[in-house]
C-alpha positions as CSV (number, residue, x, y, z in Angstrom):
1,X,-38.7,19.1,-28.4
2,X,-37.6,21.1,-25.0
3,X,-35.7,19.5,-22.5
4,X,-34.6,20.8,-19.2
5,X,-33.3,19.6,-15.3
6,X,-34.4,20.3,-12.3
7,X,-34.9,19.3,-8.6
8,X,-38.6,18.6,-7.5
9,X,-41.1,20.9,-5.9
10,X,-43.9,20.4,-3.3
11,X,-46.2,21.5,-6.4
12,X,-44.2,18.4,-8.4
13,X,-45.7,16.1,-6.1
14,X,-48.8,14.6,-7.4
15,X,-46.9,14.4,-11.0
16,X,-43.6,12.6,-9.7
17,X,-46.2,10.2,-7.8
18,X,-48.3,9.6,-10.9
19,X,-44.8,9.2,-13.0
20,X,-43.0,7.0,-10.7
21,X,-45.8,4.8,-10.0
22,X,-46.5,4.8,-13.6
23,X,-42.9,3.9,-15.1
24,X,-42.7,1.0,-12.5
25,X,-46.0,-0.4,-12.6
26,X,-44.8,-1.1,-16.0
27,X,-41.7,-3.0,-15.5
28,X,-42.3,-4.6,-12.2
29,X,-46.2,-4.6,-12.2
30,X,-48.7,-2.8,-9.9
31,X,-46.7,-0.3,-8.2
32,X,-48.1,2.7,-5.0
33,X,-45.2,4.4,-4.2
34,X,-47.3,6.1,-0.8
35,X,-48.6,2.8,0.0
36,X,-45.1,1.1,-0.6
37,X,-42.5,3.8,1.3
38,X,-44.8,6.2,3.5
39,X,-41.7,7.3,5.1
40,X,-40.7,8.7,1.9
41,X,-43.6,9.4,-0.4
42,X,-46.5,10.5,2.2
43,X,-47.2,14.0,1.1
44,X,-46.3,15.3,4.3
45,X,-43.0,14.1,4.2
46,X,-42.2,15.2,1.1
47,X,-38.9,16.9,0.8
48,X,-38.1,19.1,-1.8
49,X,-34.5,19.5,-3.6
50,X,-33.9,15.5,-3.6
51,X,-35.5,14.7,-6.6
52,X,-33.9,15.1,-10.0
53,X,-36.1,15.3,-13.0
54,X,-36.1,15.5,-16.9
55,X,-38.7,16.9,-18.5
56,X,-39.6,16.9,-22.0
57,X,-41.9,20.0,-23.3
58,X,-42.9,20.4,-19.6
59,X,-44.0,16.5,-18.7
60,X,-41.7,14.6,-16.7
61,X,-39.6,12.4,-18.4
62,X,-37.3,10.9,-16.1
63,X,-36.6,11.3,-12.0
64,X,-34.0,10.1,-9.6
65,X,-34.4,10.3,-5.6
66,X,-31.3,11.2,-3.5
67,X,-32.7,10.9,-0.1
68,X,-31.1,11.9,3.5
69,X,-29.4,8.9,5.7
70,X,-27.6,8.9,8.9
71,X,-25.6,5.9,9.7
72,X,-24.6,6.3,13.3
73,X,-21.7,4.0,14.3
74,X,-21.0,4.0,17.9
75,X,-22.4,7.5,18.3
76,X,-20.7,8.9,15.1
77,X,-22.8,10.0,12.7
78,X,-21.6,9.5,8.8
79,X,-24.1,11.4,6.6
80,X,-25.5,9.3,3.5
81,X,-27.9,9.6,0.5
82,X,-29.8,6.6,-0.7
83,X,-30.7,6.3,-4.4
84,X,-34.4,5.7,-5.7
85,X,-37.0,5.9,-7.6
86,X,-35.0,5.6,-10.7
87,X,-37.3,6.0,-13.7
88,X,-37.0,6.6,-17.4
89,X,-40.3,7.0,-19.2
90,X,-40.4,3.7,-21.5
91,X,-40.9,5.8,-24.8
92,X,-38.2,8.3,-23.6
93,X,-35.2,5.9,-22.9
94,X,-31.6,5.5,-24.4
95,X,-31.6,9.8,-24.7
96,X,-29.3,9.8,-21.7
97,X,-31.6,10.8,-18.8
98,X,-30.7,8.6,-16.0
99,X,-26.9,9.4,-16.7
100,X,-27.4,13.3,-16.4
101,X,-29.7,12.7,-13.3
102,X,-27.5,10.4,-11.3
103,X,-23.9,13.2,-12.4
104,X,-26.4,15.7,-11.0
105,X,-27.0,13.9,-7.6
106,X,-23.4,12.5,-7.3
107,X,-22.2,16.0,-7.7
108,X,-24.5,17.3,-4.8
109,X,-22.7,14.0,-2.7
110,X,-19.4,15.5,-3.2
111,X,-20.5,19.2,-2.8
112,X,-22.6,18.4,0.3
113,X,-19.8,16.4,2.3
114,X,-21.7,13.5,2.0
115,X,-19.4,10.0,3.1
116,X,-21.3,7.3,0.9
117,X,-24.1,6.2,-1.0
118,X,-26.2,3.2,-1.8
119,X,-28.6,2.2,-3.2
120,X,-30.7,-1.5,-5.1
121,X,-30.7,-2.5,-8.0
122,X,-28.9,-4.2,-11.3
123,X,-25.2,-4.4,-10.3
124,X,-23.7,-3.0,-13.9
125,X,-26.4,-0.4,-14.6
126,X,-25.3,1.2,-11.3
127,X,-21.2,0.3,-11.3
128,X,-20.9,2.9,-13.9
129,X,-21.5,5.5,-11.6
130,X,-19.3,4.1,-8.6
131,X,-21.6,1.7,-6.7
132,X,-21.7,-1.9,-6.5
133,X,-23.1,-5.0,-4.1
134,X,-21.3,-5.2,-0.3
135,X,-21.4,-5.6,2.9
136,X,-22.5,-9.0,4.8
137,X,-25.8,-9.7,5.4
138,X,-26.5,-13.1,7.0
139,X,-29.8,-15.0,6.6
140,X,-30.5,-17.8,8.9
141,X,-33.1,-20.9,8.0
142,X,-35.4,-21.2,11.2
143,X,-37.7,-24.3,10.9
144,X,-40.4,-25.3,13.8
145,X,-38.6,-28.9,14.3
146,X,-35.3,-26.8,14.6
147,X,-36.7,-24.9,17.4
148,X,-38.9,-27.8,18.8
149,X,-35.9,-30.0,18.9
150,X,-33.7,-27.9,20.5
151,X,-36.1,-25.8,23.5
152,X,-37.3,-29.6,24.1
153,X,-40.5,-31.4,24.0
154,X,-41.7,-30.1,27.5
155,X,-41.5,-26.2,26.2
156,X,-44.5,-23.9,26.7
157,X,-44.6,-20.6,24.8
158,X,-44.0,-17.6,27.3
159,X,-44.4,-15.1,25.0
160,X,-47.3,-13.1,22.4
161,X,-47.0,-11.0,19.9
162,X,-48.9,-8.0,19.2
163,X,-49.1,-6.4,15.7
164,X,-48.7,-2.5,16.2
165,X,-50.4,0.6,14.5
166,X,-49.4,3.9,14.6
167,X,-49.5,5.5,17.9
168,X,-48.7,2.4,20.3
169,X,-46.8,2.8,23.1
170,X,-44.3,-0.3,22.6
171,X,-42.9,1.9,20.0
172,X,-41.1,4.1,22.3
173,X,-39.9,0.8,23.4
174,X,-38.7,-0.3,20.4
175,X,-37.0,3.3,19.2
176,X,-35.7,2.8,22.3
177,X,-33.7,0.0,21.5
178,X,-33.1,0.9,18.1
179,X,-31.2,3.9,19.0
180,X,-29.4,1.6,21.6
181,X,-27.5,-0.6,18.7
182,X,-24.0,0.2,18.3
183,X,-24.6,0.6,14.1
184,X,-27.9,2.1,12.8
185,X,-29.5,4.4,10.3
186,X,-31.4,7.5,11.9
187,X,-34.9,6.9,12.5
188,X,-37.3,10.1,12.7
189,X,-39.7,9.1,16.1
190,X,-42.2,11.5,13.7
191,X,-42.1,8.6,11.1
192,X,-40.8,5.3,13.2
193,X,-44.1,3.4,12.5
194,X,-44.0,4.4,8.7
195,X,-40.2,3.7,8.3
196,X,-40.5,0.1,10.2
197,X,-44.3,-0.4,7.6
198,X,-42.3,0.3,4.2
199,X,-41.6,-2.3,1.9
200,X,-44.9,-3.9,2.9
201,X,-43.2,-5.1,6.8
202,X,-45.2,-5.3,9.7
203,X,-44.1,-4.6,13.5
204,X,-44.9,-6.8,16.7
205,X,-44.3,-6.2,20.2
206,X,-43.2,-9.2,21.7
207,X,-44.5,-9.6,25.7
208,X,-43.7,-11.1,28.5
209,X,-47.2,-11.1,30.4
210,X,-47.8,-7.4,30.3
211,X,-44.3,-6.3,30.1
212,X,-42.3,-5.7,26.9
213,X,-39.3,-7.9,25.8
214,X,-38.3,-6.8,22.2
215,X,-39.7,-6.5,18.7
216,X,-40.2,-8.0,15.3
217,X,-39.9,-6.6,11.6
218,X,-41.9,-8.9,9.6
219,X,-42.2,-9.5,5.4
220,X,-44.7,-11.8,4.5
221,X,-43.9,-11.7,1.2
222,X,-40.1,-13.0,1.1
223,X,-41.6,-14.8,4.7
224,X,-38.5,-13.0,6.3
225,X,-37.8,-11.4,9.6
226,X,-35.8,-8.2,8.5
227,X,-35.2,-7.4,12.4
228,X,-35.5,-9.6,15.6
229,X,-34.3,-7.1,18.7
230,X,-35.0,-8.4,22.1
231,X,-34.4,-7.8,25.8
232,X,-32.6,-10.9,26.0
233,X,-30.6,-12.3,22.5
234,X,-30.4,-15.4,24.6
235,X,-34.5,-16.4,24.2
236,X,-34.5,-15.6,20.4
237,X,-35.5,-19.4,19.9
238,X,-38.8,-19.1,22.3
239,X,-39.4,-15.4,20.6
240,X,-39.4,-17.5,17.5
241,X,-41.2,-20.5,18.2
242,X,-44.0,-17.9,19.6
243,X,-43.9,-15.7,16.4
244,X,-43.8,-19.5,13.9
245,X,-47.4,-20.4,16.0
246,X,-48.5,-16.7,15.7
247,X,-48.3,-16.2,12.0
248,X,-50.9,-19.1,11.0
249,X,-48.4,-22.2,11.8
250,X,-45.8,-21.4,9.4
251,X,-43.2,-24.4,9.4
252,X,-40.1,-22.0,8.7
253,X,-38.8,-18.4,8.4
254,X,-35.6,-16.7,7.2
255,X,-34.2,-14.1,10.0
256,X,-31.5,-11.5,8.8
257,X,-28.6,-10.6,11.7
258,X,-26.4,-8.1,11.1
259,X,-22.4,-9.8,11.1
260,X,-21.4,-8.2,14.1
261,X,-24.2,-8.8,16.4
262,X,-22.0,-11.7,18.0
263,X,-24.7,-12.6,21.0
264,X,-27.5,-13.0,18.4
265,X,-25.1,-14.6,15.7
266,X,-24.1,-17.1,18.4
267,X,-28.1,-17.6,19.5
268,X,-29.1,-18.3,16.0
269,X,-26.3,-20.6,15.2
270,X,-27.2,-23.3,17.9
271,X,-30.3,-24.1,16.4
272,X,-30.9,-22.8,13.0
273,X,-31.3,-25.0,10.3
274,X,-29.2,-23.3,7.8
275,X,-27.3,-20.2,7.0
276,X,-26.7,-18.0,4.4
277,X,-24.1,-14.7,3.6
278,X,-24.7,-12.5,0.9
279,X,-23.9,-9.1,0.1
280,X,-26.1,-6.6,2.0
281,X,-26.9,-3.5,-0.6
282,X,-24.8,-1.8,-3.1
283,X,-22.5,1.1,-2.0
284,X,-20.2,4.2,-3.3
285,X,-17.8,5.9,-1.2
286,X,-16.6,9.7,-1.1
287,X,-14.6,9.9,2.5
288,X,-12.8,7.2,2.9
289,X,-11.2,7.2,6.0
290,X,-14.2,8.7,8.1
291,X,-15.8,5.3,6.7
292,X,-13.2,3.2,7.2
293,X,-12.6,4.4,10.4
294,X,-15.9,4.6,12.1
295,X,-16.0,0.9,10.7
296,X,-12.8,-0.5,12.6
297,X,-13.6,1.0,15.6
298,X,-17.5,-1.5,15.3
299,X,-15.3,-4.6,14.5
300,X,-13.1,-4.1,17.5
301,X,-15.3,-2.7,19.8
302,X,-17.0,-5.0,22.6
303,X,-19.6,-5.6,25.3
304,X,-22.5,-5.9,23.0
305,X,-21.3,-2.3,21.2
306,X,-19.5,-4.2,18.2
307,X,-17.9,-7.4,16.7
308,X,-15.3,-7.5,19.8
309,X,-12.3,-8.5,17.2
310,X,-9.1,-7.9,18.9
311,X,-7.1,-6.5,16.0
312,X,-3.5,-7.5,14.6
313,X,-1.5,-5.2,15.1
314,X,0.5,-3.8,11.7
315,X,-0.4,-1.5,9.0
316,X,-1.3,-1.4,5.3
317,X,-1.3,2.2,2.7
318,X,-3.5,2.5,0.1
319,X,-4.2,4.6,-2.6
320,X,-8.0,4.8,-3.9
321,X,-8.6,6.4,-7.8
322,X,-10.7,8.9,-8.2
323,X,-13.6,8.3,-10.2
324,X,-17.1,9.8,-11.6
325,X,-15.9,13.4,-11.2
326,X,-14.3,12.7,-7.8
327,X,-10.9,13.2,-6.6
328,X,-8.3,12.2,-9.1
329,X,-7.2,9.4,-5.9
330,X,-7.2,8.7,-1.7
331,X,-4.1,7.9,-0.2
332,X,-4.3,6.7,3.1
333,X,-2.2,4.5,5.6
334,X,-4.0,1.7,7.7
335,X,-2.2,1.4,11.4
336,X,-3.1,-0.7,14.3
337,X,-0.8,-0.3,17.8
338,X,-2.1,-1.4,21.2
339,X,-5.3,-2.6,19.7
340,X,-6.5,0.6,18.7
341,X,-7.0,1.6,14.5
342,X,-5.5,4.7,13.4
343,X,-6.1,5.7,9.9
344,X,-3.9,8.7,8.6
345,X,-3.0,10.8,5.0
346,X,0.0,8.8,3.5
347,X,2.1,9.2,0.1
348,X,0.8,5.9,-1.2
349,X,4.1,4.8,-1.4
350,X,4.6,0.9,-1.7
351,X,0.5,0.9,-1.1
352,X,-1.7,-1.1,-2.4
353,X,-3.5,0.4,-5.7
354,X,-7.6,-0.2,-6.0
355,X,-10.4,1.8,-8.1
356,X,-13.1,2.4,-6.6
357,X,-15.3,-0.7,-7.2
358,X,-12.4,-2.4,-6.2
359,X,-11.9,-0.8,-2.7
360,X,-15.9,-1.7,-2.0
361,X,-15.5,-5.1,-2.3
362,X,-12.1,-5.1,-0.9
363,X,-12.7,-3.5,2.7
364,X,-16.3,-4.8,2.3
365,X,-17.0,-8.1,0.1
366,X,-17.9,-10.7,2.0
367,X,-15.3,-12.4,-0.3
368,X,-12.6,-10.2,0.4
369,X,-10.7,-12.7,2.5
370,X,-10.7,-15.2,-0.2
371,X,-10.3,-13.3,-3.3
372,X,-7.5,-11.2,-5.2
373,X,-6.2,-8.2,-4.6
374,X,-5.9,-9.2,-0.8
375,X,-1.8,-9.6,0.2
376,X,-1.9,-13.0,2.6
377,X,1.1,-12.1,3.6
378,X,-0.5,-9.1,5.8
379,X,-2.0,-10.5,9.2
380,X,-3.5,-6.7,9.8
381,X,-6.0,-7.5,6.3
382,X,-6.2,-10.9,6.8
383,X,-7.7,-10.2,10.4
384,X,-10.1,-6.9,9.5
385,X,-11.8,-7.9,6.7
386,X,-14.3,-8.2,5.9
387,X,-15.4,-4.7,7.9
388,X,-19.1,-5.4,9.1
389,X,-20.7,-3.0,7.0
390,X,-25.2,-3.4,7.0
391,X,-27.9,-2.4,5.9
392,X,-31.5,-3.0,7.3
393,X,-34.3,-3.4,5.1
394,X,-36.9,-0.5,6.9
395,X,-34.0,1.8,6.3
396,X,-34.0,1.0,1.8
397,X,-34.9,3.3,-0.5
């Protein structure tokens, strides 16, 4: 038997589609890969070079998707692959496929510059090679006697929704806005509707009369909105008690924020029923202070553009191992003066010492303020973390 590595082809197209859909239609059931992530697996968006395969006497064996992100944080952009597609062929497993794959697209990270990587999925298989669950994502409970209760008894729906298809003009509108948040993943306009469609969502224009007043990113299967944007955070109740009569009188929904949307955090929090905070996707970093950095600078900054945090002034070093073929270690020193975040080179002398997995969940975890290695004694940690570090679901691989 002949095996060799690769990256994927245009002419590898129709055989990656057929493999991929094949390998996870048998673990997870009927699986379209097209149908599921258009913005991804459309055969005109296509990209070559991203795809690692195995192949065993010239049929592929295994494949692993490193695909292109932007995160843009207050108009920085830190470059990003996401991880998918992740497939070993079920009579060609435990022959070390997956392993060579993901070395192969960690090494193109760390060649290309790249800052970070994430990625879904089970939290060992992928903390071997450097990743594992962060960030805060924050699910609030909406039910209809939540909302009736609190716009009162003499409300009257101003608002309709419109479902969109692919060429509407409310989705100028609502790139619009998307570009406009202070923290968010690139968006092609060429493949907007396709990106806000995958994962089986659906997109609604929400009007006021004739005039447009913010859009919804809707699952019906997990009955979830992944994203609520509107005009006005302060009317999210009466955009949801229009969208809970719209989709056939459903008596509740779960609506994701992002932690440090404070004007929408504080709208939901007056009248949802519930809450919940979990981690928001799994993540490895390469460059840790451009991450760290662009971060600080969302959880201090204010007027709409961040979590407004007026940070304690001290400092804190660090020293990061290396890991996975990386850089033996990252030494780095933490300072706030005058409210402003400054993070510089530093010995790592007297710092504090974390592996990588560590250093995710440390800066990241929504547990970090509660659990070891944080030093209480610092008011500069106990006040940063957790940094508000998101991901929204459109944007998944």
């Amino acid at each position: 038997m002949e095996t060799w590595y690769s990256v994927a082809e245009m002419k590898d197209y129709e055989e990656l589609m057929d493999f991929g859909n094949y390998v996870f239609s048998h673990a997870h059931g009927p699986t379209d890969f097209p149908a599921l992530l258009p913005k991804l697996y459309k055969r005109e968006y296509f990209m070559e070079g991203i795809h690692y395969i195995a192949r065993e006497d010239g049929r592929i064996r295994a494949a692993v998707g490193a695909y292109p992100l932007k995160l843009k944080i207050l108009g920085e952009s830190l470059p990003g692959r996401g991880i998918g597609m992740v497939s070993v062929h079920p009579y060609a497993r435990s022959r070390g496929y997956m392993r060579t794959l993901m070395d192969m697209a960690l090494a193109d990270m760390r060649r290309d510059g790249i800052v970070f990587s994430c990625l879904g999925g089970q939290r060992q298989r992928y903390e071997y090679f450097g990743y594992t669950p962060a960030g805060t994502r924050i699910s609030f409970e909406c039910r209809r006697t939540n909302i009736r209760h609190f716009l009162g008894s003499d409300f009257s729906p101003v608002f309709s929704l419109r479902p969109l298809k692919e060429g509407d003009a409310e989705l100028e509108d609502i790139h619009r806005i998307h570009r406009s948040k202070a923290a968010h993943f690139e968006r092609d306009r060429g493949k907007f509707f396709d990106i806000l469609s995958s994962w089986k969502n659906r997109v609604f224009a929400l009007l006021e009369g004739t005039l447009f007043a913010g859009y919804i990113v809707y699952n019906d299967a997990e009955n979830t909105v992944a994203e609520i944007n509107l005009s006005d955070p302060g009317r999210t109740a009466e955009a949801l008690a229009c969208f809970l009569n719209y989709a056939g009188g459903k008596d509740r929904v779960s609506v994701i924020v992002q932690p440090w949307e404070t004007a929408k955090l504080g709208a939901f929090a007056a009248f949802a029923e519930d809450y919940h905070i979990s981690t928001a996707y799994s993540f490895a970093v390469f460059d840790w202070r451009s991450f760290l950095s662009a971060l600080l600078k969302l959880k201090s900054a204010s007027g709409g553009q961040g979590s407004g945090c007026i940070l304690p002034e001290g400092e804190a070093a660090f020293r990061i191992g290396g890991g996975n073929g990386g850089p033996k270690e990252s030494c780095f020193r933490v300072t706030v003066r005058d409210g402003e975040a400054r993070i510089n080179a530093d010995s790592g002398e007297g710092a504090v010492v974390l592996d990588p997995l560590q250093a995710i969940r440390f800066f990241f975890s929504p547990l970090s303020p509660w659990t070891p290695p944080l030093p209480h004694r610092n008011p500069l940690l106990r006040g940063i973390l957790p940094l508000p570090l998101f991901f929204e679901s459109p944007d998944g691989v």
